[in-house]
Structure formats: structure tokens, C-alpha cells
Backbone as a printed PyTorch tensor [residue, N CA C, xyz], in Angstrom:
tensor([[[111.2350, 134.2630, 111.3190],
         [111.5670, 133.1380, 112.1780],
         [112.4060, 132.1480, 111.3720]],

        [[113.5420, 131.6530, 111.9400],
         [114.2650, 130.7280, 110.9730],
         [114.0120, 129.5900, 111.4340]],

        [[114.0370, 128.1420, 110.4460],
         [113.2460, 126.8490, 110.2660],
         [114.1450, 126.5090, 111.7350]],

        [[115.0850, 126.7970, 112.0110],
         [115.9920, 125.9490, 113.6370],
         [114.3850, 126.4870, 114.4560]],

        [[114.5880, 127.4350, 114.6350],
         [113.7830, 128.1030, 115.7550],
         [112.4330, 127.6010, 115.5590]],

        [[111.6620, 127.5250, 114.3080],
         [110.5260, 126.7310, 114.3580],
         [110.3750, 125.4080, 114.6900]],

        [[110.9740, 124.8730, 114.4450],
         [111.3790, 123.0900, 114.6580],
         [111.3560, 122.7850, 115.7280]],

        [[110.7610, 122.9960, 116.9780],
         [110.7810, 123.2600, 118.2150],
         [109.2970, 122.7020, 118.6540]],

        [[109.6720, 121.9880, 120.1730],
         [108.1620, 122.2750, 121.0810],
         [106.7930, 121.2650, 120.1530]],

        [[105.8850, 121.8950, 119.9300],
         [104.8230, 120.9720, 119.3330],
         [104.7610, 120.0980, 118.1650]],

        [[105.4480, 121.4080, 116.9580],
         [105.6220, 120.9780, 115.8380],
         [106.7280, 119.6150, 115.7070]],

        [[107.6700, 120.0580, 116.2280],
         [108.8510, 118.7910, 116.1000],
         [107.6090, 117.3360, 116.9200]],

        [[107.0900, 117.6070, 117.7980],
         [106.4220, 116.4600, 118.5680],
         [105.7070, 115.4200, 117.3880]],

        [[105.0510, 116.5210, 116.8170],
         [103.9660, 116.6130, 115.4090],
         [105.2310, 115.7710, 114.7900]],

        [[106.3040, 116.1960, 114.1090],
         [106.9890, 115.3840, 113.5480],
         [107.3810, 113.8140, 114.1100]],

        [[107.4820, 113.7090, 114.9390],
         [108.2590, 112.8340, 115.5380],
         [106.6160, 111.5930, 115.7540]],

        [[105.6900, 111.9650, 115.9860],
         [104.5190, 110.8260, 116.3700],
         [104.0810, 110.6510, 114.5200]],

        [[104.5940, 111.4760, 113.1630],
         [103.9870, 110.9360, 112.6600],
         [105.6640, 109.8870, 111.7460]],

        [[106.6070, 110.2540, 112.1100],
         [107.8090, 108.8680, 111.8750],
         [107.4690, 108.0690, 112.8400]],

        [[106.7740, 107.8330, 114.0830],
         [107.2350, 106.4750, 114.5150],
         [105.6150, 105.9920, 114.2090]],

        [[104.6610, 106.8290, 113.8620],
         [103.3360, 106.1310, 113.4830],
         [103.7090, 105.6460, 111.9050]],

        [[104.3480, 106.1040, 111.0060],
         [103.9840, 106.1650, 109.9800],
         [104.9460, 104.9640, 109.1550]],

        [[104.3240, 104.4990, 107.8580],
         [105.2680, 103.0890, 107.2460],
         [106.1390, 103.8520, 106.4250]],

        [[107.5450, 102.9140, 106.3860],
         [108.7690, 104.1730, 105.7060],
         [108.0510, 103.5850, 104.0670]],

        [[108.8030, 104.6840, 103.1150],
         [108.7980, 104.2860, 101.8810],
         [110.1570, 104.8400, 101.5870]],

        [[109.7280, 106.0830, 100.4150],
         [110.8350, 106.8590, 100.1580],
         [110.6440, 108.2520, 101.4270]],

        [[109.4740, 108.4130, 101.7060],
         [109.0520, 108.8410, 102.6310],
         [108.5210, 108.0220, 103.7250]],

        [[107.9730, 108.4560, 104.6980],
         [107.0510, 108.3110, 106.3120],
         [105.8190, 108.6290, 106.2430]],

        [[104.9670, 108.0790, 105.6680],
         [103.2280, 107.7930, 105.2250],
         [102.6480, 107.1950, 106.6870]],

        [[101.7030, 107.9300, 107.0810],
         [100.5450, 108.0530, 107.9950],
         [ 99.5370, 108.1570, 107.1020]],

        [[ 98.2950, 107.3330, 107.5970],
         [ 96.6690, 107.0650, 107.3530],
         [ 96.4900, 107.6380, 108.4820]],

        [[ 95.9030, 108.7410, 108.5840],
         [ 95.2690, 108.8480, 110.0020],
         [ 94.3100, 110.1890, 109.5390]],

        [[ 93.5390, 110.1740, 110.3970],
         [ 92.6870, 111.1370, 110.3270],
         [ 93.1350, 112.0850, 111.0900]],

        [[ 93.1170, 113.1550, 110.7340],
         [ 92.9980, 114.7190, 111.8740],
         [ 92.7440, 114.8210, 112.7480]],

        [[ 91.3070, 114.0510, 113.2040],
         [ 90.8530, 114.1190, 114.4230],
         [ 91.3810, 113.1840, 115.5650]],

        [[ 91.9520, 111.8080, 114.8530],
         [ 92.6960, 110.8130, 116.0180],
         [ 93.9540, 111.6660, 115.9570]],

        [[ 94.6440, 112.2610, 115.2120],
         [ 95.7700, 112.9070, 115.1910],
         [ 95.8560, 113.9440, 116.3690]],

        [[ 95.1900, 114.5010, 116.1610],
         [ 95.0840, 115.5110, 117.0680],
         [ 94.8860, 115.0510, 118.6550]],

        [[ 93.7580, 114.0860, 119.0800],
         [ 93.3320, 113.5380, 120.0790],
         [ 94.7420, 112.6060, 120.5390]],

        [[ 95.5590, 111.8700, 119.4250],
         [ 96.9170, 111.5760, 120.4940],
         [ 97.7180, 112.7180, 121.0560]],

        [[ 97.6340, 113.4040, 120.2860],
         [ 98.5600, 114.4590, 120.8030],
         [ 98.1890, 115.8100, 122.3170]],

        [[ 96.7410, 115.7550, 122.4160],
         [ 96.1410, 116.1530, 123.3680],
         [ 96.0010, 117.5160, 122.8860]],

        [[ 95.4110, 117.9660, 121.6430],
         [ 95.4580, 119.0940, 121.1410],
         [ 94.0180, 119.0700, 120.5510]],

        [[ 93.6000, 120.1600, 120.1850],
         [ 92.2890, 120.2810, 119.4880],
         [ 92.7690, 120.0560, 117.8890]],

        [[ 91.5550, 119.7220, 116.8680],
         [ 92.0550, 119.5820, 115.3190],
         [ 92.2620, 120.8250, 114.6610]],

        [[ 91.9230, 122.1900, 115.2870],
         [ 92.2000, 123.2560, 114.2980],
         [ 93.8370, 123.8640, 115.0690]],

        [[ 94.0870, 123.5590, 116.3810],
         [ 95.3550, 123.7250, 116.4130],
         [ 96.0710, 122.7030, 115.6470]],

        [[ 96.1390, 121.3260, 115.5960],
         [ 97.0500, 120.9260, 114.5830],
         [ 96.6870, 120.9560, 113.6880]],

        [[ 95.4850, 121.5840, 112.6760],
         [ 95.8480, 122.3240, 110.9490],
         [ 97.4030, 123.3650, 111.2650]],

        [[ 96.8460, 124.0470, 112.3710],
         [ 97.8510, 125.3820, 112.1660],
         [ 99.1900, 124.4050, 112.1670]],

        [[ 99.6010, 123.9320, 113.1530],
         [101.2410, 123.2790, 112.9490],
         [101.4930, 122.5420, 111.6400]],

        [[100.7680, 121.5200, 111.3290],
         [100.5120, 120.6860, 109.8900],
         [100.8390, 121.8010, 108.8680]],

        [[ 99.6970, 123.0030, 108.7770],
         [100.1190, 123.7390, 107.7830],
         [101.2910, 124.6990, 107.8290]],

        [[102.3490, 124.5950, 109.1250],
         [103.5490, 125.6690, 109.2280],
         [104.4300, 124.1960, 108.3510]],

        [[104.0570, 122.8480, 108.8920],
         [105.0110, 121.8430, 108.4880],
         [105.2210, 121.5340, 107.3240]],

        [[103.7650, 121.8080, 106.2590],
         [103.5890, 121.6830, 105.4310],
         [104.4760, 122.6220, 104.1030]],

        [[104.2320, 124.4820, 104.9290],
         [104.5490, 125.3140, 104.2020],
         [106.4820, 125.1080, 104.3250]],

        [[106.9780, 124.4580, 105.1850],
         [108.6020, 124.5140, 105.3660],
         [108.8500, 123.2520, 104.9700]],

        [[108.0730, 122.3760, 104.2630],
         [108.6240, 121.4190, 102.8250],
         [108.7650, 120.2050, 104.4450]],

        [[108.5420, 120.0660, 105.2900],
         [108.7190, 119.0120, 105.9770],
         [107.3750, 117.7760, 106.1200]],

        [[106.4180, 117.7570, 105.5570],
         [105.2180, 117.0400, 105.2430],
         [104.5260, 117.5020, 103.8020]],

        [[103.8870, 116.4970, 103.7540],
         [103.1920, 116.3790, 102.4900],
         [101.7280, 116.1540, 102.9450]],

        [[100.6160, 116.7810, 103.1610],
         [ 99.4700, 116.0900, 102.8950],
         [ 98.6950, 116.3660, 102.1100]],

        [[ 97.4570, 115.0390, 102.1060],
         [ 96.3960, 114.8260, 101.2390],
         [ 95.4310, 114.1580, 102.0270]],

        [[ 94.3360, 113.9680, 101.3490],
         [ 93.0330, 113.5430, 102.2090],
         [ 93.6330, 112.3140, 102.8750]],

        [[ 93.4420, 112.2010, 103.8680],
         [ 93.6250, 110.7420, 104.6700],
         [ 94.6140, 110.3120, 104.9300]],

        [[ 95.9990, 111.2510, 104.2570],
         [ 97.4490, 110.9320, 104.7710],
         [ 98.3760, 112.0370, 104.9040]],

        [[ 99.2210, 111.7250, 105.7900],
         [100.2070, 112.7070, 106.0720],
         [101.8990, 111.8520, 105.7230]],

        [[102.4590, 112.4770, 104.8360],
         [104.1890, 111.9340, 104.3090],
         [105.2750, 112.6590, 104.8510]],

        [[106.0090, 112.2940, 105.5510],
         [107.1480, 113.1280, 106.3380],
         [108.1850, 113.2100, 104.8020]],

        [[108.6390, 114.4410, 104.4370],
         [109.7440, 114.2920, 103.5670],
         [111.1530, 114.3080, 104.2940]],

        [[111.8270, 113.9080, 102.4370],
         [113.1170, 113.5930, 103.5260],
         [113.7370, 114.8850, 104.3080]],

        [[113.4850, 116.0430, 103.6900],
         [113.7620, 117.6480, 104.5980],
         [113.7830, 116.7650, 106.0260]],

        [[111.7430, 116.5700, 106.4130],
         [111.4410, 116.0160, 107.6970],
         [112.5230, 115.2040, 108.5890]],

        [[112.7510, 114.1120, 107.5200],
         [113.0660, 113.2780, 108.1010],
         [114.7250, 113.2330, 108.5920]],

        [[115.6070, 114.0910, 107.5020],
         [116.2850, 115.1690, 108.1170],
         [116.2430, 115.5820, 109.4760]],

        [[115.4160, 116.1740, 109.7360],
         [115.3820, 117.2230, 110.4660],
         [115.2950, 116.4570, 112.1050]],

        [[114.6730, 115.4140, 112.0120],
         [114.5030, 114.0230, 112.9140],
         [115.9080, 113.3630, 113.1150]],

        [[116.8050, 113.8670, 112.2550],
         [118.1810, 112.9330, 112.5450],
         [118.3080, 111.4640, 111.6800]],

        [[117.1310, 111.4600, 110.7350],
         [117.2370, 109.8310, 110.0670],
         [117.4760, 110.2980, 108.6410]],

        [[118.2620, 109.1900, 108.2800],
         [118.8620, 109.5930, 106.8570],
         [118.3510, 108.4500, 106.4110]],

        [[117.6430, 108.4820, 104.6490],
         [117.6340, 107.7500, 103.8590],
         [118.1170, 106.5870, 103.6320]],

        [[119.2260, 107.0030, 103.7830],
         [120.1730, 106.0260, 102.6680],
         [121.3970, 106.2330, 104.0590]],

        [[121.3120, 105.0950, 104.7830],
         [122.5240, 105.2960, 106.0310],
         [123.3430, 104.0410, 105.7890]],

        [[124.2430, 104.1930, 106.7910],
         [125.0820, 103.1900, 106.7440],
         [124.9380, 102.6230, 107.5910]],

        [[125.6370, 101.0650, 108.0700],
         [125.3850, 100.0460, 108.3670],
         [126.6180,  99.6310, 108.7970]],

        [[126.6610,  99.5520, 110.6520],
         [128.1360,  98.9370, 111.2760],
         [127.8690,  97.8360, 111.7210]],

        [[128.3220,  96.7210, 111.4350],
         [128.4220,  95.8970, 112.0610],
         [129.6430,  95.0410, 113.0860]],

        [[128.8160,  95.0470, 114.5110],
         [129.9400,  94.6960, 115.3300],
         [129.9440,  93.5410, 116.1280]],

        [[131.4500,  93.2060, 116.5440],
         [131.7020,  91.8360, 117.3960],
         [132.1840,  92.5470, 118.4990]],

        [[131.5160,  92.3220, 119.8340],
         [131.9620,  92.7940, 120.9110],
         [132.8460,  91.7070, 121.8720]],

        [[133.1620,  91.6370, 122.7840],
         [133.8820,  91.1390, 124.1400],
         [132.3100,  90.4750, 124.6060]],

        [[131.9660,  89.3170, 125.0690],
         [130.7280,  89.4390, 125.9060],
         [131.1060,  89.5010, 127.3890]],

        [[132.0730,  89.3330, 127.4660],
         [132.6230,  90.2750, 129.1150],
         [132.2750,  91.7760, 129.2590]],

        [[132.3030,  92.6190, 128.2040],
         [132.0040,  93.9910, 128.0200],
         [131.1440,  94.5910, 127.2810]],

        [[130.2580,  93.3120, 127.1600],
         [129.0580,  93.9590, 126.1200],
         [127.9970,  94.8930, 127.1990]],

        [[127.6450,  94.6830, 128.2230],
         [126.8720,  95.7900, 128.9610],
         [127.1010,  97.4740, 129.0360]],

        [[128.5770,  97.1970, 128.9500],
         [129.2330,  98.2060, 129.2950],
         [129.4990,  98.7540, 127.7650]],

        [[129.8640,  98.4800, 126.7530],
         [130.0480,  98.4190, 125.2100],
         [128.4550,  99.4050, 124.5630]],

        [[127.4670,  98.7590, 125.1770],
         [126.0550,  99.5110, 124.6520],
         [125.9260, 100.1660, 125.0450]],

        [[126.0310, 100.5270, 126.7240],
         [125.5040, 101.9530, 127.4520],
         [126.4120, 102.9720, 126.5500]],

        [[127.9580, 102.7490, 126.3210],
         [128.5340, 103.8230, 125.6080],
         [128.1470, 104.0080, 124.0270]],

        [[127.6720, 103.2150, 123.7350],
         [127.5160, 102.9150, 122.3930],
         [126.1290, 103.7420, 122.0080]],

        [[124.9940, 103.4330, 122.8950],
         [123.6390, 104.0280, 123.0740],
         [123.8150, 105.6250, 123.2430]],

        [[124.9600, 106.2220, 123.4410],
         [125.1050, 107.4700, 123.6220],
         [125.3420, 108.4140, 121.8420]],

        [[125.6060, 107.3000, 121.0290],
         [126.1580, 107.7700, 120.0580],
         [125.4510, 108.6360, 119.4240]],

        [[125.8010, 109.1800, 117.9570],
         [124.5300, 109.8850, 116.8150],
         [124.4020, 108.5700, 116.4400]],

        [[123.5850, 107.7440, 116.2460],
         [123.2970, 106.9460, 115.4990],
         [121.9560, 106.7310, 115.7810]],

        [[121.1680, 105.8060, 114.8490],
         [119.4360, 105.7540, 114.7200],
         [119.0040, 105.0120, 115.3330]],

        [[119.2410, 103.4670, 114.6500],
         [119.0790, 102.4310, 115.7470],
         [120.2000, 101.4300, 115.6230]],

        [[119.9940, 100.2180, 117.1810],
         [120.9570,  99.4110, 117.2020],
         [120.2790,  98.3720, 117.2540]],

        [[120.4370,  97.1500, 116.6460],
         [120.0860,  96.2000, 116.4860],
         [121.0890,  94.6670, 117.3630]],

        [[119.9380,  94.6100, 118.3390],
         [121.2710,  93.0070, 118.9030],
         [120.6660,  91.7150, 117.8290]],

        [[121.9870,  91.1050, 117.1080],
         [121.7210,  90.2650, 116.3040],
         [122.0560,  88.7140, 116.7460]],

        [[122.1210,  87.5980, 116.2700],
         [122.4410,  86.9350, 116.3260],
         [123.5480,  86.4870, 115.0840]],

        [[124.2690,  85.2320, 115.4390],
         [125.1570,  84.8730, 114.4760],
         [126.8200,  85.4320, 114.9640]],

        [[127.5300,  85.9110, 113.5660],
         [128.6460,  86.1330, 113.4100],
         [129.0670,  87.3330, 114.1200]],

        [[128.1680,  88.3370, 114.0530],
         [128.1670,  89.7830, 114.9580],
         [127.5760,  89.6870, 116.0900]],

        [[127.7990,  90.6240, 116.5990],
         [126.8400,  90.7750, 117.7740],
         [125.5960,  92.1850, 118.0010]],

        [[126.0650,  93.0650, 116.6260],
         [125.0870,  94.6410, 116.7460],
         [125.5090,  94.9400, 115.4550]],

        [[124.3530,  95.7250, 115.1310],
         [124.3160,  96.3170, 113.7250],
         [123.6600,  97.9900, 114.1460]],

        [[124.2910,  98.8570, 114.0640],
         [124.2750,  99.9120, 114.5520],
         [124.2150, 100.7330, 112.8310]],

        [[122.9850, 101.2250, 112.7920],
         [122.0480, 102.3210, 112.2380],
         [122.3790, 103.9260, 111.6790]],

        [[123.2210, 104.8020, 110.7040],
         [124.0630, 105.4650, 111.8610],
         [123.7100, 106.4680, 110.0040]],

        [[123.3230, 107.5460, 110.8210],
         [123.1540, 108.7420, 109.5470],
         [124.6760, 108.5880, 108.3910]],

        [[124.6290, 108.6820, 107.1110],
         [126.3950, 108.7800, 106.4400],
         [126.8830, 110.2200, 107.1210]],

        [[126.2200, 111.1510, 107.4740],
         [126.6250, 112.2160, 107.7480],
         [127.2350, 112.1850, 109.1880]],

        [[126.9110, 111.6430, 109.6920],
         [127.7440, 111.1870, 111.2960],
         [128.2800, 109.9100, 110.9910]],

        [[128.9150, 109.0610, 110.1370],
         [129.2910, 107.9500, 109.9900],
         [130.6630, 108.2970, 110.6440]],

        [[131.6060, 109.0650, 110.2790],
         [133.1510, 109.2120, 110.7390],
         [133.0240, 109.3320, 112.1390]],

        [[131.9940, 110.3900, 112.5100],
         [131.9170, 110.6720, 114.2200],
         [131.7810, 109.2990, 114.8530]],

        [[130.8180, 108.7960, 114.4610],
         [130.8730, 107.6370, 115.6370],
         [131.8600, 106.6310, 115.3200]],

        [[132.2200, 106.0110, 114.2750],
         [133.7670, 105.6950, 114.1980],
         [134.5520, 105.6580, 114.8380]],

        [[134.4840, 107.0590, 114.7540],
         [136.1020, 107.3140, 115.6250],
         [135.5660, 106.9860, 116.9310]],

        [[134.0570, 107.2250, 117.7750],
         [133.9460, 107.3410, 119.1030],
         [133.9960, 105.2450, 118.9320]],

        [[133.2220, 105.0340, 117.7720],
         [133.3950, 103.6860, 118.3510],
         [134.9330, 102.7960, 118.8810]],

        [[135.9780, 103.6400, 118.6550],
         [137.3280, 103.1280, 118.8640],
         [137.9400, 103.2470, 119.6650]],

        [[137.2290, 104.0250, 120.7050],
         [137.3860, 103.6510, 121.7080],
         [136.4770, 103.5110, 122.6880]],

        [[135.5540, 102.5670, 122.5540],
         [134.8620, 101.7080, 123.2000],
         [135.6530, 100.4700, 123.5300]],

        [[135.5370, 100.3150, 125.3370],
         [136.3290,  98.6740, 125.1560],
         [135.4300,  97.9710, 125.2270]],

        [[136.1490,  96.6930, 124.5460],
         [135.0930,  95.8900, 124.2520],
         [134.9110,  95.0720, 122.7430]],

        [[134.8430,  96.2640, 122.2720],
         [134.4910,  96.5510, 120.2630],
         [135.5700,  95.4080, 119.9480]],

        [[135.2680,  94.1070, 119.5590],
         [136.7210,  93.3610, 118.5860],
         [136.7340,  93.6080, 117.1400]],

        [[135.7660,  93.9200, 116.6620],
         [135.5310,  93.9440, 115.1050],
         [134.2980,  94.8970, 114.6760]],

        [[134.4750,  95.5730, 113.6010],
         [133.6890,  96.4220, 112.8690],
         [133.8530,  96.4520, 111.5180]],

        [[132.7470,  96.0950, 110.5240],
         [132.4450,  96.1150, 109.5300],
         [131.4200,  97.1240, 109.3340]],

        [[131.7480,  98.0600, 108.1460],
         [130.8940,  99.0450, 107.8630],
         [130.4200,  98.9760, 106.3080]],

        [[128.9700,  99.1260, 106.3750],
         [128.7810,  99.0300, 104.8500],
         [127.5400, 100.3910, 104.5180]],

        [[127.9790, 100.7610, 103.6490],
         [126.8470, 102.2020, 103.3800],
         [125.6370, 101.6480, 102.1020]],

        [[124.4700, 102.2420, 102.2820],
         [123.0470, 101.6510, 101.4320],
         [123.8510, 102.8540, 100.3430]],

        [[123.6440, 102.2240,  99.0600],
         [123.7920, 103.0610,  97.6540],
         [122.5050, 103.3620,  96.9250]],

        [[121.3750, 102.1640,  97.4570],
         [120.6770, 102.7510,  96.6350],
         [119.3530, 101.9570,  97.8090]],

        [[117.8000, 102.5540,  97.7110],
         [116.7780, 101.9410,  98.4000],
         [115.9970, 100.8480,  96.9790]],

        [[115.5730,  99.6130,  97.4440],
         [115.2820,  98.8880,  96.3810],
         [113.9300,  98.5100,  96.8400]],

        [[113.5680,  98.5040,  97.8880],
         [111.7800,  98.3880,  98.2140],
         [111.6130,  99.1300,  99.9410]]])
């Protein structure tokens, strides 16, 4: 079975409830027990050993007593990159409704509405950084874009 084809259906679910449960570090750390684990997910606890331990054996989690760590493989595999870059934009506010619905379509992680000098700070893997670029250029609307990429994580 190749890791595309496993990544599928429960297990990816399994992935995905323990990044948005879990606090980032260098990894995605969950405290949780097995048994609430299992009970969100509407599964019994010896079916999720079995997925945990397929997730475990394909380098996409880490566990130990009382926690589960998404690696970055995982977190990969989720579409979130480490170390991403960082757009920041000034829109039209005549066309900002219309600016996000297209914008919300993008590869990117998250978008942030800010206040101040910009108006969005858009989240965006380095590995899809050019793609949405270019899609961001033609968005109407967009007056300004500043892009800055993370070099290094400092806490």
C-alpha cells in the first residue's frame, strides 16, 4: 500500500483532530488520553491503537504515555509547513468581499483580517508560495502585497 493511498478516510481524520487539538511547537503535541481520543472520534480505543500505530509506523506521529506529536512528515501531509511565508495585503474596501471569497480558494493555511496598514496576512506553505502569487494577481481588488518568508522558528 503506498503512504498516498493510506492517508485517507480515518487515519487522515486521526491526523487532522490531533493538529487542530494539539499546541504547535516544532511539532503538534496533544495531552489526551486514548480513551477521550477515541470517544471524539466515535471509534472504539483498540480501533484507534490500530490507526495511531499505522501513523506511527509511517513516521507521521510520535507517541508516548499521555501524548501524541504530529511530525513535520504529518504535518506535511496536512498541507502546513513549518517555516511558511507570510503575504501581506492592502485590498480595495469596495472589493474586499469579493477579494476573500477568491482569495479563500487559494493553497494557503490561514488568513488573517488585520488591522492597521494592511488589511490580510495570508499564511501560505513556501512550497505553494509562487502559485498563489501569481493567482493573487489577479484578484481585483489586491492594491499591495508584501511577502516575507520565516527563516528560522524562535519560540
Amino acid at each position: 500500500m503506498t503512504e498516498e493511498a493510506f492517508l485517507t478516510g480515518r487515519p487522515l481524520r486521526i491526523l487532522r483532530l490531533l493538529h487542530e487539538e494539539g499546541n504547535r511547537a516544532s511539532v503538534f503535541t496533544l495531552e489526551v488520553r486514548q480513551r477521550e481520543l477515541a470517544a471524539q472520534l466515535g471509534i472504539s480505543r483498540q480501533a484507534l491503537n490500530v490507526h495511531l500505530r499505522k501513523l506511527r509506523d509511517n513516521h507521521y506521529i510520535r507517541t508516548g504515555r499521555g501524548f501524541i506529536d504530529i511530525t513535520e512528515k504529518g504535518l506535511h501531509a496536512l498541507g502546513i509547513s513549518i517555516s511558511p511565508a507570510f503575504v501581506f495585503l492592502k485590498i480595495s474596501p469596495l472589493k474586499r468581499k469579493q477579494a476573500y471569497e477568491q482569495i479563500f480558494t487559494f493553497p494557503i493555511q490561514r488568513v488573517f483580517r488585520v488591522t492597521g496598514e494592511m488589511d490580510a496576512i495570508l499564511v501560505i506553505d513556501r512550497d505553494k508560495l509562487e502559485d498563489a502569487l501569481s493567482m493573487l494577481g489577479n484578484v481585483e481588488g489586491v492594491l499591495d502585497t508584501r511577502t516575507y518568508i520565516a527563516i528560522q522558528t524562535l519560540k
